[in-house]
C-alpha angles and dihedrals in degrees: 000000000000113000122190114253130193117187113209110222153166122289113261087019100090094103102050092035079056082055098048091047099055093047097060085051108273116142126200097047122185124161109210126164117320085350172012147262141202156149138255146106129297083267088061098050090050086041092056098036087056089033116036111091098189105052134078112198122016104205128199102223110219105173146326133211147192092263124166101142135041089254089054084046100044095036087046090052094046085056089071122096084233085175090075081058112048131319125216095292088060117084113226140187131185127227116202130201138175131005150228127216094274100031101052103142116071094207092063088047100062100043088054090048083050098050086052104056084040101055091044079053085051096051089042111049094358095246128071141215119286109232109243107184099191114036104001116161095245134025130200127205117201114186128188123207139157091343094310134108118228109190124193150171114229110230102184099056102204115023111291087231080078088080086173101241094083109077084129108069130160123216108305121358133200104240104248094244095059079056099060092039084058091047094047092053090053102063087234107179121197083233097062115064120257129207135179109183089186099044100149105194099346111266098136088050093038101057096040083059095061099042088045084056099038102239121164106231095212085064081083094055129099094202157011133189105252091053084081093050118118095235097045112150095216092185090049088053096049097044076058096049086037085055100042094057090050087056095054112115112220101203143046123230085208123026110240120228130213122179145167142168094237108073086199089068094048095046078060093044094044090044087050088049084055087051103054090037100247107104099113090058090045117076112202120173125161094248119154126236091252097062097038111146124193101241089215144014093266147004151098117319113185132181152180105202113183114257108194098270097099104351134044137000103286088214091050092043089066095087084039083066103042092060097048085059093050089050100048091045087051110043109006098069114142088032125117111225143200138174137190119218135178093185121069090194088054112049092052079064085074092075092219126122101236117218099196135033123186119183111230132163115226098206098309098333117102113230150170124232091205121193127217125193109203102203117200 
């Protein structure tokens, strides 16, 4: 039966997460804000939840309704056949996005929406769900918009950028799923080279490694949401997870290369690649800016260069940049480069004419992924 989706993602990612969507088999695609939504069966909702790289919650839409005021909302919520969902002996918590004039604080929201689905439990079995914040069975999403209710089951349980192999991070680290986004925009082929020289703790590396072998990134986690439903399918689940081991690749046409100044960082970067199993394809060596080498004639350099926000002094990061751009001029021709930068000021420091510019968030804060052609 075909059920209606709706994948949560970053700003400015909508059209490449719609891409990403129909090619793991979703139909009715429609990107929208923050997100998008399609169609498919529940194989398809396991399949893009262990497969799907951009997104970070897959929800299950149930219903929506006209709602401006907590009866609207109450009375819309009592509506719902809760029993197909969970009954007394399943925890449950409640998300809530979004307002209207008169609901405009979520917390209030979702503990209306919970006394709701508790009181119809009540009436039902004469005992109700217990709230569980962190790890309940099933969680609902309520969203308010424009004076109407969207209500949802999440799918996914924590954010799908958790893939599950990074417990080591350094300050502050690009999600998982921004990474691969970034990857994806480039072109980057297993078969060209790819090098990031300000790494961090991996992630850019990391990620093209597992798309260039063709790992599915929800093989890390422990759990998703829908493994707690009552109606989980758990041997569909595991024929997906079977098949997506047979698909891995196990080797690299190009080795991949990952380096910063700080060793500490690339202690974390070199223990993640253990933890995803990909530490023999990934190259990561403590190596400053300054003495940075192309390790070929050509490929995809990609960075994330800080950009005062977080981390630096944006006045004091100038000549960092202009170094960068220096570096990149001298020994980096043939490559293809792209930076992403969160500081206009400061990527005209790089002296390069960009070719491209793509607006991204990384995380709030507005940036440019910026590409460079360095011509020989």
């Amino acid at each position: 039966m075909s059920r209606q989706y709706f994948a949560t993602v970053a700003r400015g990612l909508e059209s490449l997460a719609a891409q990403e969507l129909a090619e793991l088999g979703a139909t009715s695609v429609e990107p929208g804000f923050c997100g998008v939504a399609f169609q498919g069966d529940r194989k398809l909702l396991y399949h893009v939840n262990l497969w799907a790289r951009l997104p970070f919650r897959i929800l299950l839409r149930l219903e929506a309704f006209p709602c401006r005021t907590a009866e609207d909302l109450y009375r819309g919520i009592q509506g719902l056949p809760w029993q197909d969902y969970l009954t007394p002996d399943y925890t449950l918590a409640v998300d809530a996005t979004g307002k209207t004039q008169q609901l405009n604080h979520s917390h209030f929201t979702a503990l209306q929406v919970k006394n709701a689905i508790v009181d119809q439990q009540r009436q039902q079995f004469r005992a109700r769900s217990h709230i569980d914040t962190q790890t309940p069975d099933v969680r609902i999403n309520v969203h308010l918009h424009r004076d109407r209710c969207v209500v949802s089951l999440d799918s996914s349980g924590s954010s799908l950028h958790r893939r599950g192999y990074r417990p080591a991070v350094g300050t502050a680290p690009l999600k998982e799923s921004l990474a691969a986004a970034l990857i994806r925009l480039s072109g980057w082929q297993p078969e060209s080279a790819f090098m990031d020289p300000l790494c961090g703790s991996g992630t850019l590396p990391l990620e093209a490694c597992l798309q260039g072998l063709n790992v599915a990134p929800g093989l890390f986690r422990q759990q998703f949401g829908f493994q707690t439903w009552p109606d989980f399918d758990p041997s569909l689940w595991q024929s997906l997870q079977t098949a997506a081991r047979k698909q891995q690749r196990t080797q690299l046409p190009m080795p991949i290369w990952g380096s910063d100044r700080n060793p500490d960082v690339i202690e974390q970067a070199r223990l993640n690649a253990q933890n995803c199993h990909v530490a023999d394809h990934i190259w990561f060596e403590p190596i400053d800016l300054q003495d940075i080498e192309p390790p070929t004639d050509s490929g995809i350099l990609i960075c994330n260069p800080p950009y005062g926000e977080r981390l630096g002094n944006a006045q004091e990061l100038g000549s960092f940049y202009r170094q960068l751009g220096q570096i990149l001029k001298q020994r980096f021709k043939g490559w293809t480069v792209f930076v992403l930068s969160g500081n206009k000021a400061l990527s005209q420091s790089i002296g390069l004419k960009s070719c491209q510019r793509t607006a991204v968030n990384n995380g709030s804060i507005p940036c440019q992924f910026l590409k460079y052609e360095l011509y020989r």
